[in-house]
DSSP file (Angstrom, degrees, kcal/mol; ACC not computed):
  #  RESIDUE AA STRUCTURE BP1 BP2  ACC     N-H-->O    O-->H-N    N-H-->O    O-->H-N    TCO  KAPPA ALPHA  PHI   PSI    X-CA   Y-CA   Z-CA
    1    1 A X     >        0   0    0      0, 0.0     4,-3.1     0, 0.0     5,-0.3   0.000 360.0 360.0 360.0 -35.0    1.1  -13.3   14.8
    2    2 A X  H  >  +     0   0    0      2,-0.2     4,-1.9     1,-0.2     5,-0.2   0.808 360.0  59.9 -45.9 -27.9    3.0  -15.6   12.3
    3    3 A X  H >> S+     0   0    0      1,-0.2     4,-2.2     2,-0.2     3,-0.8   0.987 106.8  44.8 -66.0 -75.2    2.1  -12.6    9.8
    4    4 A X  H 3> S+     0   0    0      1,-0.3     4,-1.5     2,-0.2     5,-0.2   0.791 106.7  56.2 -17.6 -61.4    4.0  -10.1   11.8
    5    5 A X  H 3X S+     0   0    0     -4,-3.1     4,-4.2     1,-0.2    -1,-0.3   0.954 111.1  42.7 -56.0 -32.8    6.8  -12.0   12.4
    6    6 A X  H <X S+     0   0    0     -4,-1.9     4,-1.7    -3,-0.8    -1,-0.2   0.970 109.5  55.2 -62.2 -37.6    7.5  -12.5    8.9
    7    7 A X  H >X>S+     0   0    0     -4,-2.2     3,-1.8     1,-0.2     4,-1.3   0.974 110.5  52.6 -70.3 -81.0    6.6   -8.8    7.9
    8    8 A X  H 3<5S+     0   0    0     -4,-1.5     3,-0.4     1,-0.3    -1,-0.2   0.733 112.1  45.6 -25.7 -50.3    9.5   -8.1   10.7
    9    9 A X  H 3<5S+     0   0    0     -4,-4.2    -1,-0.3     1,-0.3    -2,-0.2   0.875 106.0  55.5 -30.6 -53.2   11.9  -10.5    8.9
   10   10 A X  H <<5S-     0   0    0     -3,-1.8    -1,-0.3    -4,-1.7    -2,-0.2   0.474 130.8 -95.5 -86.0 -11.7   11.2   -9.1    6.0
   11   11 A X  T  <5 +     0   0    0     -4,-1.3     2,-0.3    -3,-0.4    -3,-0.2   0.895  64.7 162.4  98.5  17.1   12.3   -5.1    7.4
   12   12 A X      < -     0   0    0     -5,-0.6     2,-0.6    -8,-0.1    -1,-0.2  -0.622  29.4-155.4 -39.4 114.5    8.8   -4.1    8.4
   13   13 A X        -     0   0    0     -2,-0.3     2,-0.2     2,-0.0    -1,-0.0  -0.978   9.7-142.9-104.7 117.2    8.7   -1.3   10.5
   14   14 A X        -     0   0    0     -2,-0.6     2,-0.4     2,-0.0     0, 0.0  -0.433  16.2-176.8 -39.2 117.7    5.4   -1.1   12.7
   15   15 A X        -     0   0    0     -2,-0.2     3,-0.3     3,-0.1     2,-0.2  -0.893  18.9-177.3-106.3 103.3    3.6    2.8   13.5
   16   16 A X        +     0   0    0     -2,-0.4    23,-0.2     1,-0.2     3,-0.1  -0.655  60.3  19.2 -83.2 164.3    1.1    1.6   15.5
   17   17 A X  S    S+     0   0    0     -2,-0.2    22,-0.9     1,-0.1     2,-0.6   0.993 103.3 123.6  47.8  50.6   -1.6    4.6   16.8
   18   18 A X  E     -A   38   0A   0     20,-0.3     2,-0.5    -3,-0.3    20,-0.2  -0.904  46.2-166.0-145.5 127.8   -0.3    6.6   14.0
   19   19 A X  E     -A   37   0A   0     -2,-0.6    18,-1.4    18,-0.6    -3,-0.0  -0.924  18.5-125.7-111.7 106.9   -2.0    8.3   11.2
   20   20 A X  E     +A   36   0A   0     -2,-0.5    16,-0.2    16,-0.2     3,-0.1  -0.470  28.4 168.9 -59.9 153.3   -0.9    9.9    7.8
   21   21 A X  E     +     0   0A   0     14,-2.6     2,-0.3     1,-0.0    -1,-0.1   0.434  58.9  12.5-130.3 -54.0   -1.9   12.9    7.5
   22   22 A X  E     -A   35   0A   0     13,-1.1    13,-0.9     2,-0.0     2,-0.9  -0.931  45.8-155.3-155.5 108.9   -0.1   14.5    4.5
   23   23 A X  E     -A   34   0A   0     -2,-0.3    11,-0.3    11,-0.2     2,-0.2  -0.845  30.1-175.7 -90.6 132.1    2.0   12.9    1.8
   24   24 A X  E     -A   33   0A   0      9,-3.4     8,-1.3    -2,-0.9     9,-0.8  -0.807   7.5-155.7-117.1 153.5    4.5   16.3    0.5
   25   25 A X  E     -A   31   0A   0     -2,-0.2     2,-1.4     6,-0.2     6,-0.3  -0.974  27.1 -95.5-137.2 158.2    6.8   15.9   -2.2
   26   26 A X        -     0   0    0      4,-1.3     5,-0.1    -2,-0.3    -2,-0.0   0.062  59.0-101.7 -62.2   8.2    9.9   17.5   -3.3
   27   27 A X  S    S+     0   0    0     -2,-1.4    -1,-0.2     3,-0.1     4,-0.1   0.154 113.2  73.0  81.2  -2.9    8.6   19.9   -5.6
   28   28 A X  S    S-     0   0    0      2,-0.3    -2,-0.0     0, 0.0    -1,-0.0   0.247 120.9 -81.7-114.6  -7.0    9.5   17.8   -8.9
   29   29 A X  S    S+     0   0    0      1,-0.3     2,-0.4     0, 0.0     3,-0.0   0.219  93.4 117.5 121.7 -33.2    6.7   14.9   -8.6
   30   30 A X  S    S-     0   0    0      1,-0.1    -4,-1.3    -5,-0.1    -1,-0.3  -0.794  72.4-110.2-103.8 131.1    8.7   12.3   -5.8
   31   31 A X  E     +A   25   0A   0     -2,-0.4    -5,-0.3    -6,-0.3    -6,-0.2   0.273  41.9 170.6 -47.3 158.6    7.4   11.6   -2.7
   32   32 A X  E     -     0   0A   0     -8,-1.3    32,-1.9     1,-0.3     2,-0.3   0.401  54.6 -11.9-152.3 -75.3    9.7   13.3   -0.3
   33   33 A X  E     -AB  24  63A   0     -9,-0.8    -9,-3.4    30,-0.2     2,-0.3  -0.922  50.4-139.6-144.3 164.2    8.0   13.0    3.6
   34   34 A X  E     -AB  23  62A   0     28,-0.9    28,-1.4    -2,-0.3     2,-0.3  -0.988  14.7-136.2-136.8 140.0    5.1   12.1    4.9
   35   35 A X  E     -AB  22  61A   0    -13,-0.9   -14,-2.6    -2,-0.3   -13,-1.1  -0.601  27.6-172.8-102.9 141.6    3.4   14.1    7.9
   36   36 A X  E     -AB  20  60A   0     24,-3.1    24,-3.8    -2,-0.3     2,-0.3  -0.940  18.9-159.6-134.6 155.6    1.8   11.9   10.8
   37   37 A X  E     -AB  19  59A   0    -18,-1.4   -18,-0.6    -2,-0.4    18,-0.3  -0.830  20.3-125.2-113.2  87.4    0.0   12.5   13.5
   38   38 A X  E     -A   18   0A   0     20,-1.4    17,-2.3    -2,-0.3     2,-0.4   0.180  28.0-167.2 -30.1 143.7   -0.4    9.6   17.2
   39   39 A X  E     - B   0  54A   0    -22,-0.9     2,-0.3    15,-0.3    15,-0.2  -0.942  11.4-157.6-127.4 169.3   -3.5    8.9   17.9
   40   40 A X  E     - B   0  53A   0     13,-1.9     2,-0.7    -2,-0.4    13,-0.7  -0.977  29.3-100.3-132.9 156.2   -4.8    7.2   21.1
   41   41 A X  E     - B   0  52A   0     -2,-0.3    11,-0.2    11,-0.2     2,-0.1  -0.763  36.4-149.4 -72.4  99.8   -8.2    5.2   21.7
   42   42 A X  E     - B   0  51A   0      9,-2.8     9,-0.7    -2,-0.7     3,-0.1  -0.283  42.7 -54.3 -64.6 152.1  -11.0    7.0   23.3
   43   43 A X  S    S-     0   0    0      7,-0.2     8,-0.4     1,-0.1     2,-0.3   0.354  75.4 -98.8 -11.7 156.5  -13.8    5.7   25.6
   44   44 A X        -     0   0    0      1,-0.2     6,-0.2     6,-0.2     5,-0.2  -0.689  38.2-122.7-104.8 162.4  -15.4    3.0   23.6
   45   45 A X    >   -     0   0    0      4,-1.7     3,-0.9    -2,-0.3    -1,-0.2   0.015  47.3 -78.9 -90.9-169.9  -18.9    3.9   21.6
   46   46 A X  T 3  S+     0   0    0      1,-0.2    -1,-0.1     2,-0.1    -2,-0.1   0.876 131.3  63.7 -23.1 -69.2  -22.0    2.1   22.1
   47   47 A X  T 3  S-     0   0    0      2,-0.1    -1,-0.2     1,-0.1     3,-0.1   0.567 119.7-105.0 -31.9 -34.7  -20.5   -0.7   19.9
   48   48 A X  S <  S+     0   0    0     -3,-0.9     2,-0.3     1,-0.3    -2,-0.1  -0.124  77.2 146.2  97.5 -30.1  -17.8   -1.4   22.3
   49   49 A X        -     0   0    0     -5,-0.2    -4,-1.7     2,-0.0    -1,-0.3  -0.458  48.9-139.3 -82.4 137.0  -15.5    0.3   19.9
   50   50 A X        -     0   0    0     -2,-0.3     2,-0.6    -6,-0.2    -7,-0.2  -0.242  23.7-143.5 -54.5 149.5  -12.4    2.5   20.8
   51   51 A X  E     -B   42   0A   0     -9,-0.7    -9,-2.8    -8,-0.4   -11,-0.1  -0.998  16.1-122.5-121.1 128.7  -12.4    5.5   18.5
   52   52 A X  E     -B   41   0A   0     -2,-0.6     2,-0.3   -11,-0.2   -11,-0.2  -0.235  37.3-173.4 -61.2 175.3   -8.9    6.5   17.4
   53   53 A X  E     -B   40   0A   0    -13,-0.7   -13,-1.9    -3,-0.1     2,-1.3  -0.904  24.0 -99.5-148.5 137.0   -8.4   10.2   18.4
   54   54 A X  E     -B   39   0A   0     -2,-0.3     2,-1.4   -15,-0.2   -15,-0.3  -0.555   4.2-143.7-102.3 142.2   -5.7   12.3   17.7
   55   55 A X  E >   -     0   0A   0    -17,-2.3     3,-2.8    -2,-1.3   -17,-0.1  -0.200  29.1-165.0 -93.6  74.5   -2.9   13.3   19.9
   56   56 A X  E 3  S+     0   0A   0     -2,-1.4    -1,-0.2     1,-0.4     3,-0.1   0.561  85.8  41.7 -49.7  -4.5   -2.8   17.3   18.3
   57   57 A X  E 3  S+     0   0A   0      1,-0.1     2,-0.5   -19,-0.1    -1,-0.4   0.277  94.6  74.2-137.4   3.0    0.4   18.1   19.7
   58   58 A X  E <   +     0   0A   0     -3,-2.8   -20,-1.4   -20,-0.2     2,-0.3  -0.458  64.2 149.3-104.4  55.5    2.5   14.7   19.0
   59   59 A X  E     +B   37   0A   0     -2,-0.5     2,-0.4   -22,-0.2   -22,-0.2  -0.631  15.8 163.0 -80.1 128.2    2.8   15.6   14.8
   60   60 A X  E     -B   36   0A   0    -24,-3.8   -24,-3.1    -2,-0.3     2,-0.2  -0.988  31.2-128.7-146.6 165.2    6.3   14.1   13.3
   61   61 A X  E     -B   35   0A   0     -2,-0.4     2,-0.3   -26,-0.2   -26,-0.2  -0.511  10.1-139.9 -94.2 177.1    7.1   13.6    9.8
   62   62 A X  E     -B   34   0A   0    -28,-1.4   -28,-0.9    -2,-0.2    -2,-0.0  -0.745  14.1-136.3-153.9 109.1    8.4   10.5    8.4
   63   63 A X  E     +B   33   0A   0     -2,-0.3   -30,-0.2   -30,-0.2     2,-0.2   0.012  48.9 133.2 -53.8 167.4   11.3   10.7    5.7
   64   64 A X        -     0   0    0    -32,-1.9     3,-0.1     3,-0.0    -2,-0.1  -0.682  42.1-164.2 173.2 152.0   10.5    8.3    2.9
   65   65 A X  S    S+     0   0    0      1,-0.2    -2,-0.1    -2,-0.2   -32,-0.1  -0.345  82.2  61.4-138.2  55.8   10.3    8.2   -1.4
   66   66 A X        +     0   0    0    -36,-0.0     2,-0.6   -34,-0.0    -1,-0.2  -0.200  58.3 168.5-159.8  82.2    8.4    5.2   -1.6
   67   67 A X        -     0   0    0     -3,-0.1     2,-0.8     2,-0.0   -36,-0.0  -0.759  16.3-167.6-101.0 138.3    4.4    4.4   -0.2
   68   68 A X        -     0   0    0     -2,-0.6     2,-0.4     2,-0.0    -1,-0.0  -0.931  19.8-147.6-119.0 114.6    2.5    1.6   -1.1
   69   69 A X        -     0   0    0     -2,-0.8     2,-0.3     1,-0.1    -2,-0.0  -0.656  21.0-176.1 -80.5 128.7   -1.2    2.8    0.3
   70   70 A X        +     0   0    0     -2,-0.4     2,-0.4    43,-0.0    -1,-0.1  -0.682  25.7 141.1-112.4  64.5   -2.9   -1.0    1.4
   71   71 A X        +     0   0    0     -2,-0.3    -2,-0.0     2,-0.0     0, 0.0  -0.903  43.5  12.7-123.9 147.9   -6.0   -0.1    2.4
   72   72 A X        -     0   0    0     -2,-0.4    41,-0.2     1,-0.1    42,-0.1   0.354  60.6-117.4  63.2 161.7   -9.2   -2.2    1.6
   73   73 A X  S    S+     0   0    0      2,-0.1    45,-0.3    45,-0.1     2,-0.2   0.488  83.4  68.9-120.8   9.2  -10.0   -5.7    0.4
   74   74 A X  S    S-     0   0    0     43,-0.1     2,-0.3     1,-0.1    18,-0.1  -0.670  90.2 -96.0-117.8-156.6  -11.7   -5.2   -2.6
   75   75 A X        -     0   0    0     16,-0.2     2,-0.9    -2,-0.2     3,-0.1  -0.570  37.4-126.1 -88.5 179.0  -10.5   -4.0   -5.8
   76   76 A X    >   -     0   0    0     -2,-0.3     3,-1.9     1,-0.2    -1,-0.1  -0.806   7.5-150.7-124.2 114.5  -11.3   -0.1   -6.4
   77   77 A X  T 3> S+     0   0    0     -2,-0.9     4,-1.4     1,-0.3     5,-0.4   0.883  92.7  77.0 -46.2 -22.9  -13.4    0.5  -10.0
   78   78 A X  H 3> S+     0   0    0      2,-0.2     4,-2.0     3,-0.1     3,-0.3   0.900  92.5  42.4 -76.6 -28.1  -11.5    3.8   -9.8
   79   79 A X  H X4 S+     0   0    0     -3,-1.9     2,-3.9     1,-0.2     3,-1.4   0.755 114.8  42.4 -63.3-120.3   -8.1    2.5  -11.0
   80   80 A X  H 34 S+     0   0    0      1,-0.3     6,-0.3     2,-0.2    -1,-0.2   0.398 119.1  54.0 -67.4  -0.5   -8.8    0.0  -14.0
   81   81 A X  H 3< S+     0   0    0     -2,-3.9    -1,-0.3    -4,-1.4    -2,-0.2   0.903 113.1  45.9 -86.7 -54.6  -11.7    3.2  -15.1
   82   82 A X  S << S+     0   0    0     -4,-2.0     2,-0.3    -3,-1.4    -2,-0.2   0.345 107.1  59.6 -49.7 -14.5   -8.7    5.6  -14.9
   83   83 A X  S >  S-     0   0    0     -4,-0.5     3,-0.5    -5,-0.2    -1,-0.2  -0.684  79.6-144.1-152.8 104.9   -6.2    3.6  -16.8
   84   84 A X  T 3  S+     0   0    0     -2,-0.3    -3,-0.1     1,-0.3    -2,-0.1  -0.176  80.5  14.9-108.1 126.0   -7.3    2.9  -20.2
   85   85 A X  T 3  S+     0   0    0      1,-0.2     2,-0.8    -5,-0.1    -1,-0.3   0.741  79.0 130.5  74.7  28.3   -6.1   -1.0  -21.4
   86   86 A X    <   -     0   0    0     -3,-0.5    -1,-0.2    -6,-0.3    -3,-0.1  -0.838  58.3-133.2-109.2 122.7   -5.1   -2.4  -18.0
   87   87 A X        -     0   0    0     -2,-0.8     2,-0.3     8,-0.2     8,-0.1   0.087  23.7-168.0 -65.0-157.8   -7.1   -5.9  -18.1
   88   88 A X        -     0   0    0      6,-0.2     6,-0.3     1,-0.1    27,-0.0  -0.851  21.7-114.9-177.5 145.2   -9.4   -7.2  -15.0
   89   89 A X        -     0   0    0      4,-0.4     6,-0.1    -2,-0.3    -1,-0.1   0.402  49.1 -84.4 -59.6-146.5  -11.0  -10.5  -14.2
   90   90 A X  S    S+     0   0    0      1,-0.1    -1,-0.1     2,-0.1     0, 0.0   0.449 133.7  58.0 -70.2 -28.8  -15.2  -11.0  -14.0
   91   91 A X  S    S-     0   0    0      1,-0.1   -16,-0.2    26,-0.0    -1,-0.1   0.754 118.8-108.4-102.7   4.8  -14.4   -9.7  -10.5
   92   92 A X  S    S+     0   0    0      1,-0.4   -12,-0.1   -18,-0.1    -1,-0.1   0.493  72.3 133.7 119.0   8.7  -12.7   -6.2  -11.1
   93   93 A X        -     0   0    0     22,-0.1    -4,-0.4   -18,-0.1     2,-0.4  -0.216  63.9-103.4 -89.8-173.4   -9.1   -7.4  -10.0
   94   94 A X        -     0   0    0     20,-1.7     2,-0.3    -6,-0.3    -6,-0.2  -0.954  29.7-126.2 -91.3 106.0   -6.3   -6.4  -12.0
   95   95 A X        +     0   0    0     -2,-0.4     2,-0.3    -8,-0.1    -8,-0.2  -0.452  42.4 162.1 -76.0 129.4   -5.1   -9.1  -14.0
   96   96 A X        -     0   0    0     -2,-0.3     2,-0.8    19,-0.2     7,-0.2  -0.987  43.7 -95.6-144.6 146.7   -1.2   -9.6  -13.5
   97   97 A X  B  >> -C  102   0B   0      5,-1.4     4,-4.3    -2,-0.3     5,-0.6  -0.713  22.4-143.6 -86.6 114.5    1.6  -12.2  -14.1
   98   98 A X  T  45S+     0   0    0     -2,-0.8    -1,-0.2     2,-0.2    32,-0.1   0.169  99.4  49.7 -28.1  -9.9    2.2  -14.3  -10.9
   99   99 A X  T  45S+     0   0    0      3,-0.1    -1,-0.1    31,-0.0    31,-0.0   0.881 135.7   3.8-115.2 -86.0    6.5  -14.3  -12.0
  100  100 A X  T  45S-     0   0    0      2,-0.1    -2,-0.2    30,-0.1    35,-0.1   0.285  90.7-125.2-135.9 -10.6    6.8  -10.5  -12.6
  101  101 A X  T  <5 +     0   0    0     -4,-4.3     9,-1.0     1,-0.2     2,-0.4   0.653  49.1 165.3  40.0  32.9    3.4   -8.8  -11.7
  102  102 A X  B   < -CD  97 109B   0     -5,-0.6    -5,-1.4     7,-0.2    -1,-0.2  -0.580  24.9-149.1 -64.1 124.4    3.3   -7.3  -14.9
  103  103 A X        -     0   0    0      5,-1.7    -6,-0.2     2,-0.4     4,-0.1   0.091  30.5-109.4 -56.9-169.2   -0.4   -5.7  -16.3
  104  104 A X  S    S+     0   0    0    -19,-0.2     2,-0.3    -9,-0.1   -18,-0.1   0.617 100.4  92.0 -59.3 -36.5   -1.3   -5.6  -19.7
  105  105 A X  S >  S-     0   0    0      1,-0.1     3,-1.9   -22,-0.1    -2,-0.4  -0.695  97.7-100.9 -92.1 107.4   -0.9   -2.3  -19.6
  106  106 A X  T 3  S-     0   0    0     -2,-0.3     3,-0.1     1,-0.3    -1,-0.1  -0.241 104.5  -0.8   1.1  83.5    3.1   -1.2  -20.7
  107  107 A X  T 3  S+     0   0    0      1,-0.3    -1,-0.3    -2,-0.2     2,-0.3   0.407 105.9 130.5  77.1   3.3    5.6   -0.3  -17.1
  108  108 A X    <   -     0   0    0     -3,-1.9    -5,-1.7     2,-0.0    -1,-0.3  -0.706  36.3-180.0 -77.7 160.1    2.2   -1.1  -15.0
  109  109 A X  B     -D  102   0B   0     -2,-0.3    -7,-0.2    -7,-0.2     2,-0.2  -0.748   5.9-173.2-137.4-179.1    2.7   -3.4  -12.3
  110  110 A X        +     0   0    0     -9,-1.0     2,-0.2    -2,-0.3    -9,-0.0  -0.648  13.0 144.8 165.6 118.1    0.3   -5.0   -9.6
  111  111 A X    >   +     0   0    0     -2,-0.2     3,-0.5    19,-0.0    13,-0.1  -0.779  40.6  43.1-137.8-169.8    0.2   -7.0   -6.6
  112  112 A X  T 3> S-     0   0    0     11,-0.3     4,-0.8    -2,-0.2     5,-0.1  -0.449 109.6 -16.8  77.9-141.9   -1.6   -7.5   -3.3
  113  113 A X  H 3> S+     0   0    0      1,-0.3     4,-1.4     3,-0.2    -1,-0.2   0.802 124.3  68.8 -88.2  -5.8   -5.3   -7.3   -2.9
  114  114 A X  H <4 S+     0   0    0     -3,-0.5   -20,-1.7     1,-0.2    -1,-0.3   0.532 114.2  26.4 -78.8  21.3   -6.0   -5.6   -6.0
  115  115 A X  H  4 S+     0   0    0    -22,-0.3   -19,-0.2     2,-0.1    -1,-0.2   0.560 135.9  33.5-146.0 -13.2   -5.0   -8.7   -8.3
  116  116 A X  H  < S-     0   0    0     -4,-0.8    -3,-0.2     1,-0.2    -2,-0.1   0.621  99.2-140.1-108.6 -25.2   -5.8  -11.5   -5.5
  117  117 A X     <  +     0   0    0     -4,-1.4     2,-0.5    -5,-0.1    -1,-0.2  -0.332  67.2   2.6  75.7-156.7   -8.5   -9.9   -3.9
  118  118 A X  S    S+     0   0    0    -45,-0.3     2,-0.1    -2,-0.1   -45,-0.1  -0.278  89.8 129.9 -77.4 118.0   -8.5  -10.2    0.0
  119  119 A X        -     0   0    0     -2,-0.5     2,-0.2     1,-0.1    -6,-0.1  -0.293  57.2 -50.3-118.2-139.5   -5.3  -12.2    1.2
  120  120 A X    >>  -     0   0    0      1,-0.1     4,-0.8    -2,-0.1     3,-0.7  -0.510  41.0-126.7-100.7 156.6   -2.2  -12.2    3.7
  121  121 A X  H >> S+     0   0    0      1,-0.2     3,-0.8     2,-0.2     4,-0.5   0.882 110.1  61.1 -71.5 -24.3    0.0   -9.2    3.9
  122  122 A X  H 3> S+     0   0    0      1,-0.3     4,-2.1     2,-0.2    -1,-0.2   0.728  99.9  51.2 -71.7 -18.5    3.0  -11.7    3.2
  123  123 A X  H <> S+     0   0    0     -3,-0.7     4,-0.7     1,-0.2   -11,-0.3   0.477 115.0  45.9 -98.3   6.4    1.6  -12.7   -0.2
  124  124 A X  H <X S+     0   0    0     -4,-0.8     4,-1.7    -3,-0.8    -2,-0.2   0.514 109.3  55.3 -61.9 -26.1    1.5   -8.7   -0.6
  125  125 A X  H  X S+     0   0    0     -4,-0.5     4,-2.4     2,-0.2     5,-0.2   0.894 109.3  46.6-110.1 -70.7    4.9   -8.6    0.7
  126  126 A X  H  X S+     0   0    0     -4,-2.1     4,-2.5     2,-0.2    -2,-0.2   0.884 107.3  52.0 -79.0 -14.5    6.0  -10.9   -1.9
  127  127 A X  H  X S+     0   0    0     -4,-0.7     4,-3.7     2,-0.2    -1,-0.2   0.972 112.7  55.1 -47.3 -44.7    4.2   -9.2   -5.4
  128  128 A X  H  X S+     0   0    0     -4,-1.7     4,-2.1     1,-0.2     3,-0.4   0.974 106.6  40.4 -72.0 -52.1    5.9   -6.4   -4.2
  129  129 A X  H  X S+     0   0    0     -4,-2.4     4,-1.5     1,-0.2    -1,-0.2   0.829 118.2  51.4 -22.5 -62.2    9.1   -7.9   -4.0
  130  130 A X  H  X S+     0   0    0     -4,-2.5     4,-0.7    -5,-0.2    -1,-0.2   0.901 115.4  43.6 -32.7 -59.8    8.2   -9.6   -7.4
  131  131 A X  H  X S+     0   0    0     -4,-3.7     4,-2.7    -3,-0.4    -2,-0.2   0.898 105.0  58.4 -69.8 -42.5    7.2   -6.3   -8.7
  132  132 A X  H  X S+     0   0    0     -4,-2.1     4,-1.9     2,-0.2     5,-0.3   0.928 110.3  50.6 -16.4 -76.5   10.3   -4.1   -7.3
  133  133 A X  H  < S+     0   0    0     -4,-1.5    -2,-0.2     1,-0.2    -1,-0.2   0.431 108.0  45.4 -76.6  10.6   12.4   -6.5   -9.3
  134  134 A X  H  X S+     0   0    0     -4,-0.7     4,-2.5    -3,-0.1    -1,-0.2   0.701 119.0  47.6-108.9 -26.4   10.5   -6.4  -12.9
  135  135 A X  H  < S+     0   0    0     -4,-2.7     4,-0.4    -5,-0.2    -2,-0.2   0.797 106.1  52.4 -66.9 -20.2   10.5   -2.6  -12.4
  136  136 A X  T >X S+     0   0    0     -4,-1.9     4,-4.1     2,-0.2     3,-2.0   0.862 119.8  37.9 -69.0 -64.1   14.1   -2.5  -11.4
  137  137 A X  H 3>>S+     0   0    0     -5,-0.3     5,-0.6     1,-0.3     4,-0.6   0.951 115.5  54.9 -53.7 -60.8   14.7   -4.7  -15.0
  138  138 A X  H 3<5S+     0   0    0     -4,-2.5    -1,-0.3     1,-0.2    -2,-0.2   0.680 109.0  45.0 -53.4 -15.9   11.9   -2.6  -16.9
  139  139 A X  H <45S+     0   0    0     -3,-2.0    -2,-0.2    -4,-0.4    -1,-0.2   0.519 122.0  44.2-115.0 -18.4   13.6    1.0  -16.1
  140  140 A X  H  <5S+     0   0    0     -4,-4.1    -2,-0.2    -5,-0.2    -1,-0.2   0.631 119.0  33.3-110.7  27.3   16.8   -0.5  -17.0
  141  141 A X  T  <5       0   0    0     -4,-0.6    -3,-0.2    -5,-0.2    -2,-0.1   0.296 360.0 360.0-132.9 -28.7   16.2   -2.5  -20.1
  142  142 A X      <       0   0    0     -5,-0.6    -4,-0.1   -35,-0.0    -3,-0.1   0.580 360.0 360.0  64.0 360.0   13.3    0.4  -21.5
């Protein structure tokens, strides 16, 4: 729970039971809204496990021009195969400076688990922070 609290400190807003659906963009390239759908937890399987379901008539959008998709704990070959010069350790992370979360790679940046591999969402919380401000300083320096 100590994770939470901080992530609330920090401006976190919580969708629990909620699923994106659809990221739409403004017609020019920038993120614009994204369309979400509630879900609730159905009857539990065999397993014991709830299976999310979705609530077909509770749809809303949610404005926004910035997502950082978190999903998984390891890194994903398809990014450093897809971007030509970005270095990686022996284990496939994305190598980045701990100060500014700069790549190798020219205006890339990188934090969370794909340069630490699986942590806390607060040391995610603070790359990005890190990274925010060396992109704020890279788009105004060139």
């Amino acid at each position: 729970m100590e994770e939470v609290k901080h992530a609330r400190q920090e401006g976190i807003e919580f969708q629990v039971l909620t699923d994106p659906v659809e990221f739409l963009s403004d017609g020019s390239g920038w993120l614009k809204v994204i369309h979400c759908v509630c879900i609730e937890l159905g009857e539990p399987d065999a397993s014991g496990r709830r299976r999310p379901m979705a609530i077909e008539d509770r749809i809303f959008d949610l404005p926004l021009s910035v997502a950082v998709v978190a999903i998984g704990t390891s890194a994903n070959p398809i990014v450093q195969s897809r971007t030509p010069g970005l270095a990686t350790n022996e284990r496939g992370y994305i190598q980045a400076d701990e100060r500014t979360q700069c790549t190798s790679r020219k205006g890339v940046f990188a934090g969370g688990d794909i340069v630490t591999g699986s942590a806390s969402v607060i040391l995610a919380m603070g790359a990005g922070r890190r990274a925010a401000r060396s992109i704020d300083e890279y788009l105004k320096t060139g």
